[in-house]
C-alpha positions as CSV (number, residue, x, y, z in Angstrom):
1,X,-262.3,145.4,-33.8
2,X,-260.2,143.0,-35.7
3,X,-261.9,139.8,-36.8
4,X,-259.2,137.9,-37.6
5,X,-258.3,134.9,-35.5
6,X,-254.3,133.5,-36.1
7,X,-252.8,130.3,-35.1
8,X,-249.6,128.8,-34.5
9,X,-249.2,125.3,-33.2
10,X,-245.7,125.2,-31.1
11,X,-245.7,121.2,-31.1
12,X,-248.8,118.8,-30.8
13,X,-250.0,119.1,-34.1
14,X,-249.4,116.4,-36.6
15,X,-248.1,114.2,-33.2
16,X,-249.0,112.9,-30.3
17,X,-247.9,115.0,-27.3
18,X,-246.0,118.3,-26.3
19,X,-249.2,119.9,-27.6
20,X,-249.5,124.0,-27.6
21,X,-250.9,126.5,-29.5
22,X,-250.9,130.2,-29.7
23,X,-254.4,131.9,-30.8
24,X,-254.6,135.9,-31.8
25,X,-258.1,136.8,-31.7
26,X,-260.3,140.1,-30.4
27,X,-256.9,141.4,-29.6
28,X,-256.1,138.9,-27.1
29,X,-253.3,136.7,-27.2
30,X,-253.9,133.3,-26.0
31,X,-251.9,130.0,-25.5
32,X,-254.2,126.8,-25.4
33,X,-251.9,123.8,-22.8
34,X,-248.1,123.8,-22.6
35,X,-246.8,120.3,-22.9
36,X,-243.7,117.8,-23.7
37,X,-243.7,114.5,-24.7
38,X,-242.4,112.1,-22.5
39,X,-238.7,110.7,-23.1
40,X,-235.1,110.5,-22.5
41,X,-235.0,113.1,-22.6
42,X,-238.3,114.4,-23.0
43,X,-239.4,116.4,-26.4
44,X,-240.8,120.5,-26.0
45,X,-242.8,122.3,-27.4
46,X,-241.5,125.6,-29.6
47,X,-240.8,128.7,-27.3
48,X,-244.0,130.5,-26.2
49,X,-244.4,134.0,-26.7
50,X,-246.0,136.7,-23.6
51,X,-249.5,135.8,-23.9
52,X,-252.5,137.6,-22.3
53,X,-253.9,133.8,-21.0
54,X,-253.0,130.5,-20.7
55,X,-256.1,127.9,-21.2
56,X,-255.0,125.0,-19.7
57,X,-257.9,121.6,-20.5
58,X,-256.3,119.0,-17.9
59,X,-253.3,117.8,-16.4
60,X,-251.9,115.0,-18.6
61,X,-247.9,115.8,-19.2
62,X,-248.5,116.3,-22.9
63,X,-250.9,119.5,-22.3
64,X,-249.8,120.9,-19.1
65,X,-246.0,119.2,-18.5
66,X,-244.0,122.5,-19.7
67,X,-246.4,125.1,-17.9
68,X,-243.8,126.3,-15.4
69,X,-241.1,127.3,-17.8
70,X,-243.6,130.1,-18.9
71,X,-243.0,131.6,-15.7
72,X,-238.7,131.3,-16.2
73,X,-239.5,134.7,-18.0
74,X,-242.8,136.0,-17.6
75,X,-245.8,135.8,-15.0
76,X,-248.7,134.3,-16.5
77,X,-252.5,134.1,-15.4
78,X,-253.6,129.6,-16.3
79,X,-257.3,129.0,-16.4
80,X,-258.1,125.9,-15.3
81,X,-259.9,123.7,-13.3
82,X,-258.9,123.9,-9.3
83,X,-258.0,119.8,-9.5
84,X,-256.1,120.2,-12.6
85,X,-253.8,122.9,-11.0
86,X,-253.2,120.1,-8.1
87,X,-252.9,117.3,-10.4
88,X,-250.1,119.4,-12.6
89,X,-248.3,121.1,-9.9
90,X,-248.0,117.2,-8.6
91,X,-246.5,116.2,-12.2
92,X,-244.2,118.8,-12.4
93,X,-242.4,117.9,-9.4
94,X,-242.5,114.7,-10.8
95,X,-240.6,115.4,-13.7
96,X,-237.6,117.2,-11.9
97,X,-237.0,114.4,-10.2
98,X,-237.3,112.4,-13.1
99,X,-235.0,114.5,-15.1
100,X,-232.0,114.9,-12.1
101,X,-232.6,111.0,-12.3
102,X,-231.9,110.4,-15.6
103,X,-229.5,112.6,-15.5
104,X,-230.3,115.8,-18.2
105,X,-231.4,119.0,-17.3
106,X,-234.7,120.1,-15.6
107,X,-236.7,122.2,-18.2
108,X,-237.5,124.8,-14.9
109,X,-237.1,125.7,-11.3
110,X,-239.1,124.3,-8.1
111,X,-239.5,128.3,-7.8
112,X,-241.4,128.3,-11.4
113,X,-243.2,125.4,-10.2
114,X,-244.2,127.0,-7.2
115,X,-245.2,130.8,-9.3
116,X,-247.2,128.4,-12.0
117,X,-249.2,127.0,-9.1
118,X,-250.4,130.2,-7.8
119,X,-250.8,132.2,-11.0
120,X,-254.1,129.5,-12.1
121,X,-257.5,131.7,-12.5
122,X,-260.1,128.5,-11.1
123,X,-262.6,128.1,-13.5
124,X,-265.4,124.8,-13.4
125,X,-267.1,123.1,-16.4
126,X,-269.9,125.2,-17.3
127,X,-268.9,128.4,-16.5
128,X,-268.8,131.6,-18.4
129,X,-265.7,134.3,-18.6
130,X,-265.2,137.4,-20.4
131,X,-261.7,138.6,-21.2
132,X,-261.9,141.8,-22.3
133,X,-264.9,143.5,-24.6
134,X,-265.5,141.2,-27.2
135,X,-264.5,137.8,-26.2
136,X,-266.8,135.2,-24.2
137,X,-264.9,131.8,-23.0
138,X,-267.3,129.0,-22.1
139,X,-266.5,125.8,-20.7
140,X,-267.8,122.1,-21.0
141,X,-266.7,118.5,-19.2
142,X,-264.3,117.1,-22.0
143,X,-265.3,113.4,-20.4
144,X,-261.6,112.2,-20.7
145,X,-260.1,112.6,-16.8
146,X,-261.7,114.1,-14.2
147,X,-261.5,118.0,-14.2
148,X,-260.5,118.1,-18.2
149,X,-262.1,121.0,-19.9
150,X,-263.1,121.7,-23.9
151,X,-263.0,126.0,-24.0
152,X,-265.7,127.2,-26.7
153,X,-264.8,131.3,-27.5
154,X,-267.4,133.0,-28.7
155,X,-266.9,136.7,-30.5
156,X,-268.6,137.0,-33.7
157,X,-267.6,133.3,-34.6
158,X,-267.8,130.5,-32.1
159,X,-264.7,128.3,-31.7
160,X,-264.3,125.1,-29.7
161,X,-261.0,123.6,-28.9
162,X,-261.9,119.6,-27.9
163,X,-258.0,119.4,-25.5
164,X,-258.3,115.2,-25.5
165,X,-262.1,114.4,-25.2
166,X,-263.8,110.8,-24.6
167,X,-267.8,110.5,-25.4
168,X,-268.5,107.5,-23.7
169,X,-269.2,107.5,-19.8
170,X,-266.4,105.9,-17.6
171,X,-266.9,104.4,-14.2
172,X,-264.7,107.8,-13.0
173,X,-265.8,110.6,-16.2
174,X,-269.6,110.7,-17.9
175,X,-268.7,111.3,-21.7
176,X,-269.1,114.5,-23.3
177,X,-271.3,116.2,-26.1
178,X,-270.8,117.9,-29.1
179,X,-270.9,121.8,-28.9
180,X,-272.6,123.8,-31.5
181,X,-269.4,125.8,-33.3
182,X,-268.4,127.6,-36.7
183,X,-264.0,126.7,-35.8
184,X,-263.9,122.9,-34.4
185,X,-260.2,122.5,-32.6
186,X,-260.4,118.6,-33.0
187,X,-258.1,116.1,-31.5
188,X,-257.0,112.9,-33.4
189,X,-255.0,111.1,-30.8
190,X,-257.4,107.9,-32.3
191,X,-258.0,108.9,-35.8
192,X,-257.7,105.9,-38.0
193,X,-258.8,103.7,-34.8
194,X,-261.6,102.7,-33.5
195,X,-262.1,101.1,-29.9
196,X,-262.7,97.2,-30.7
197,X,-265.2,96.9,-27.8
198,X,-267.2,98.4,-25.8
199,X,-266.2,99.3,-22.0
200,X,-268.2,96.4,-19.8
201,X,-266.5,93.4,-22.5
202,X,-263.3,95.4,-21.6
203,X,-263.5,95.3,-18.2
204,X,-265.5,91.5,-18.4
205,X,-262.1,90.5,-20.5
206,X,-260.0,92.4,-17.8
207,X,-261.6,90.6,-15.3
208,X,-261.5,87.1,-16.5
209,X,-257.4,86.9,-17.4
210,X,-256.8,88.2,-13.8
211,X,-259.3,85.2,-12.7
212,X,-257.2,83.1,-15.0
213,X,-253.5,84.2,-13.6
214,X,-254.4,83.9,-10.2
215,X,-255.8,80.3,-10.4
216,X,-252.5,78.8,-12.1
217,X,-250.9,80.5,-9.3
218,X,-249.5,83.8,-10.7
219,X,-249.4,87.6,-9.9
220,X,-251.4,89.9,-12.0
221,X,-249.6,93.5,-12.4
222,X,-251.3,96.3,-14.1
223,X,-249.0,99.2,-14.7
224,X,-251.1,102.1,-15.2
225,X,-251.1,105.6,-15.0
226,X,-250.9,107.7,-12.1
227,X,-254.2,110.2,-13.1
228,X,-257.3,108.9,-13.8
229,X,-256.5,105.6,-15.2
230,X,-255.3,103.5,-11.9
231,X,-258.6,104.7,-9.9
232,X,-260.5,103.5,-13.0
233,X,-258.7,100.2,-12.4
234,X,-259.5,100.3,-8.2
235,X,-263.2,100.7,-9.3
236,X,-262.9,98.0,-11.8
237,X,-261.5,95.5,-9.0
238,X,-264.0,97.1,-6.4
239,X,-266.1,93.7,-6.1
240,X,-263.7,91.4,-7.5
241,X,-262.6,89.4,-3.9
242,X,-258.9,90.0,-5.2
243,X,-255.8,90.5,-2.9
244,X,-255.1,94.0,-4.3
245,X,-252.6,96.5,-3.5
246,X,-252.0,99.8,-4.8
247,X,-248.5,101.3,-5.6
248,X,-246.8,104.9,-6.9
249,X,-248.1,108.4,-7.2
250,X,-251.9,106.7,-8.1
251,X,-252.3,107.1,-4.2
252,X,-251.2,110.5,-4.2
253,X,-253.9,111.6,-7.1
254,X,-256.5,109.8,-5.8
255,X,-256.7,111.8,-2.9
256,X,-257.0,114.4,-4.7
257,X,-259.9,113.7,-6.9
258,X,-261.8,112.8,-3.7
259,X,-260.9,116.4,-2.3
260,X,-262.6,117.4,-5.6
261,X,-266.0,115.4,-5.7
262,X,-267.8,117.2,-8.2
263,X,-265.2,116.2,-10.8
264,X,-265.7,112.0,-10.0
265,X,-269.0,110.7,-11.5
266,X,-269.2,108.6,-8.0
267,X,-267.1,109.6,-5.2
268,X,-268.7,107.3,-2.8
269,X,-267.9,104.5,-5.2
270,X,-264.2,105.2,-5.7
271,X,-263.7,106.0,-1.9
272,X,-265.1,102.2,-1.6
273,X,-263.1,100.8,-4.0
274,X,-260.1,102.8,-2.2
275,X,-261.0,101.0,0.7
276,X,-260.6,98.1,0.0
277,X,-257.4,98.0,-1.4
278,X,-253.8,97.9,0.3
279,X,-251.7,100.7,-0.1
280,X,-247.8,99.9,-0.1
281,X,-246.2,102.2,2.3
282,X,-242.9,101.1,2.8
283,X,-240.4,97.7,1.7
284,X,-242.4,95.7,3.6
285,X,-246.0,96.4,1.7
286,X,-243.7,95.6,-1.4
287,X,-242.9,92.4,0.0
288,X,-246.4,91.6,0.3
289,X,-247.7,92.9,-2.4
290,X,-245.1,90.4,-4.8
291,X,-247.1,87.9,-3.2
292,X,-250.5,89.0,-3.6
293,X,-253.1,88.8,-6.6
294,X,-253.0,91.6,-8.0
295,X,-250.7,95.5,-8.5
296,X,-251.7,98.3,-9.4
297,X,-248.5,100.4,-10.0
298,X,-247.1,103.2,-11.5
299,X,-245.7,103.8,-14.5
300,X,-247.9,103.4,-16.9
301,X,-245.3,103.2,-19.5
302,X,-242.9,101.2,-17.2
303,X,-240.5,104.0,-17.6
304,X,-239.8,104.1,-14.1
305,X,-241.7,104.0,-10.9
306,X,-242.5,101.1,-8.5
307,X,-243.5,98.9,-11.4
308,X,-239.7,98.1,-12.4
309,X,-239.0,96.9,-8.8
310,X,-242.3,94.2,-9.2
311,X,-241.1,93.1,-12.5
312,X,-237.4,92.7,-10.9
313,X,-239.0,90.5,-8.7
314,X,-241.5,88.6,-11.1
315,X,-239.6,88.7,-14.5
316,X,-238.8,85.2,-14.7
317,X,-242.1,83.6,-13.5
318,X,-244.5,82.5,-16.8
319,X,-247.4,82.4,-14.4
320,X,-247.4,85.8,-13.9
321,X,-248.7,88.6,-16.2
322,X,-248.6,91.9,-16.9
323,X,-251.7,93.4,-18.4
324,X,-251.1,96.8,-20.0
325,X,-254.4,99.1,-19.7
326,X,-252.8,102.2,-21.4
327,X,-250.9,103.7,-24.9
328,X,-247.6,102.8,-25.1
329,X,-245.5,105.7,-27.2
330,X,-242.7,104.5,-29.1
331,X,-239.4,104.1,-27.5
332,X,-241.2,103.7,-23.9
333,X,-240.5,100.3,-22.2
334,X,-243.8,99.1,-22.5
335,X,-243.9,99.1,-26.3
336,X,-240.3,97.6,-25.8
337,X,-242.8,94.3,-23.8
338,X,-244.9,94.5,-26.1
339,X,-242.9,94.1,-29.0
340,X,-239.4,92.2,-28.2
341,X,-240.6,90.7,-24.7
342,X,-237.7,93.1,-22.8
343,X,-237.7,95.2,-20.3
344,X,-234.7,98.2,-19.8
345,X,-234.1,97.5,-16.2
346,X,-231.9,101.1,-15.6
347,X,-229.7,100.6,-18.6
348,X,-229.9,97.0,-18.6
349,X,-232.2,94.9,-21.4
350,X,-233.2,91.6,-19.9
351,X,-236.0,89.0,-20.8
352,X,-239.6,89.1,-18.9
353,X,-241.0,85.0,-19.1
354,X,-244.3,86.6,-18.0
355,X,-247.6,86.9,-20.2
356,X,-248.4,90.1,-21.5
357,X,-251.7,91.2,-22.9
358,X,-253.2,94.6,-23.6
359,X,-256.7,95.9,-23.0
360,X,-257.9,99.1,-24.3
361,X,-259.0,101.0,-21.5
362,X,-259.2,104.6,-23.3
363,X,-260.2,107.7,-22.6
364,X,-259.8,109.1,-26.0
365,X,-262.8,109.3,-28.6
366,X,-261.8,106.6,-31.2
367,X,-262.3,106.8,-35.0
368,X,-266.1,106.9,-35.4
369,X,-266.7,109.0,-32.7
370,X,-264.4,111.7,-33.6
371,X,-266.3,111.8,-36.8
372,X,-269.5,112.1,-35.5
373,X,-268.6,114.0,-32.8
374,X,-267.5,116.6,-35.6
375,X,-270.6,116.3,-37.8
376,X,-273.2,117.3,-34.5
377,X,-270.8,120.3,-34.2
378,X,-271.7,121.3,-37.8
379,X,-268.5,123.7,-38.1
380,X,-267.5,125.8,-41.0
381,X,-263.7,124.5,-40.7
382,X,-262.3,122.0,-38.8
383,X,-258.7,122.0,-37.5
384,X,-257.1,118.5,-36.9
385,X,-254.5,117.9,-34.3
386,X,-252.8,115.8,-31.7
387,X,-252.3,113.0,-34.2
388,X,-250.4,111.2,-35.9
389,X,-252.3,109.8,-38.7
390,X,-254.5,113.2,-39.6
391,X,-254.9,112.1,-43.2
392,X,-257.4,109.1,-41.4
393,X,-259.9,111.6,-40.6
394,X,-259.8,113.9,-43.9
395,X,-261.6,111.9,-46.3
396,X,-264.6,111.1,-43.8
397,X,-265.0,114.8,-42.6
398,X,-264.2,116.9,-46.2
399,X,-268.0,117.3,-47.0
400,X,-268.9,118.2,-43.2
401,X,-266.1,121.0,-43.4
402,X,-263.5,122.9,-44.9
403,X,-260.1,120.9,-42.9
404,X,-257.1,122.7,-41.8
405,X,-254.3,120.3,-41.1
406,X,-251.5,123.0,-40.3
407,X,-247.7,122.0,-39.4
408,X,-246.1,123.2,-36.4
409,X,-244.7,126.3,-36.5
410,X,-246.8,127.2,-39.6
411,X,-249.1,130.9,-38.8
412,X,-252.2,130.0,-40.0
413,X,-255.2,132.8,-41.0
414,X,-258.8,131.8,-40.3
């Protein structure tokens, strides 16, 4: 048996987004997510070679967004959680439309999209699988959406690979633990970062500048994405007395999670807070909603979606405000708010009067954790990626472990 274990990172490595790796080990050829980042147009990942697996940790676009091109050459088998596999077939679809409307070309065919879909091997947290003789795949709750996986291969070393983890509990996600491991696969979406506070101020300061906005008179939009992070919101506002409605493909995903309970830390709770919120259905909920307290709308990024049709409407009104809940990448149009006080209505830059603030609602591990999160695993060697500042967390973790920050591309021995 060979005891080697390669690694090549096609993209994802010393960025944020388009994330994949390939991993040679026991004879098996592997290929951890398949993602692009975001953008017009979007950014891939290197061409993947025929792999015996795909592991797949969750749905996010960055991990899972360039899945179905796989399948423009070969078939594939994608382990994965069964709401992950909904939640990215839902994306995908998402993102042909998104490129026909933007106007480059799709990265695959609705027929890969539809071959991706049915090629996924279902696999739970906590599970175990064997692929072949020597190699043992285990699975734990990564604690950053609901149905996000960390994969731990165990042969005669023990690897884990993190995908994006969060340690704290989230009113939708309990947090996750450290895994005993001799490799550590550790994300760095946060490294040099730490969250400023901790999640009840967040959602207390939340709280109190929608209080604020409605009482002068104002609309309070929250543009946030479509998985995980807008049901976080709906809980959030669950007892709040607000007017709020509910806009974009949020309503589609949350659906799905409640179809999935044993993913949502309380599915009773969020199919309360579902209730009492209005969905927009048609013009006329739109209409309606422009006058109510609060929106809850997709994008996230305010790259598209329902949001820019709210902001058309509410642009010019200082009472109003948006409050961002989410990362804004560079070049999206919520950094573009955040930085110049613009917004790229299709093609055309105009003014926004209204306030905007950000609260940081997430559901990465920040600086700190990461560190300790990589000290309980007690690894041998620790390779850093998903981030943009790697050189944050090298200095902290150098006496835990040997680090491996490798570039993408670069076939790495360990």
């Amino acid at each position: 048996m060979d005891n080697s274990i390669k690694i090549q990172f096609l993209g994802g490595v010393e960025e944020v987004g388009r994330l994949s790796m390939v991993m040679d080990i026991s004879d098996t050829k592997l290929l951890f997510e398949y993602g692009m980042s975001p953008g017009k147009p979007p950014d891939y990942p290197m061409p993947a070679p025929p792999v015996d697996l795909v592991l797949l940790t969750h749905a996010h676009l960055d991990h899972s967004g360039m899945i179905p091109a796989l399948f423009e050459k070969n078939d594939q088998e994608i382990l994965a959680t069964n709401l992950t596999n909904e939640i990215a077939n839902l994306l995908h679809k998402d993102s042909i439309k998104i490129a026909k409307s933007e106007g480059y070309a799709p990265p695959y065919s609705n027929s890969s999209i539809k071959e991706a879909k049915n090629s996924y091997i279902p696999i739970s947290d906590s599970q175990k699988r064997n692929i072949g003789d020597d190699l043992e795949i285990n699975t734990h709750s990564a604690g950053h959406i609901p149905g996000a996986l960390m994969y731990e291969l165990v042969n005669d070393r023990k690897i884990l690979f993190t995908g994006d983890f969060n340690v704290i509990d989230t009113r939708l996600v309990k947090g996750t633990k450290p895994v005993q491991c001799d490799i550590l696969f550790l994300e760095g979406t946060y490294a040099g970062r730490d969250h400023p506070k901790k999640r009840e101020e967040i959602e207390k300061d939340l709280l109190d500048k929608i209080d604020e906005v409605v009482n002068r008179g104002g609309v309070a939009v929250l543009p946030a994405f479509a998985v995980a992070r807008s049901q976080e919101l709906a809980l959030v506002l669950k007892n709040s007395g607000y007017n709020v409605w509910f806009d974009g493909m949020g309503r589609k995903v949350s659906k799905i999670f409640l179809k999935h309970k044993r993913y949502i830390r309380s599915p009773e709770e969020l199919k309360k807070a579902l209730n009492k919120i209005n969905m927009v259905h048609s013009d006329h909920g739109r209409k309606l909603a422009v006058q109510s307290d609060v929106i809850i709308t997709s994008s996230g990024m305010m790259d598209g979606g329902p949001v820019l049709s709210y902001m058309h409407k509410l642009k010019n009104d200082p009472k109003s405000a948006v409050l961002l809940t989410g990362y804004q990448v560079p070049d999206s149009n919520s950094r573009l708010l955040v930085d110049k006080g613009m917004l790229d209505f299709y093609g055309v830059r105009e003014k926004v009067e209204c306030e905007v603030d950000y609260f940081d609602f997430s559901a990465h591990a920040g600086h700190t954790e990461l560190i300790e999160f990589a000290k309980k695993c007690n690894p041998q060697k620790i390779v850093l990626f998903h981030s943009d500042n790697r050189e944050a967390l090298i200095e902290p973790l150098k006496d835990v472990a040997e680090i491996i920050t490798p570039m993408t591309g670069e076939v790495i021995d360990l």
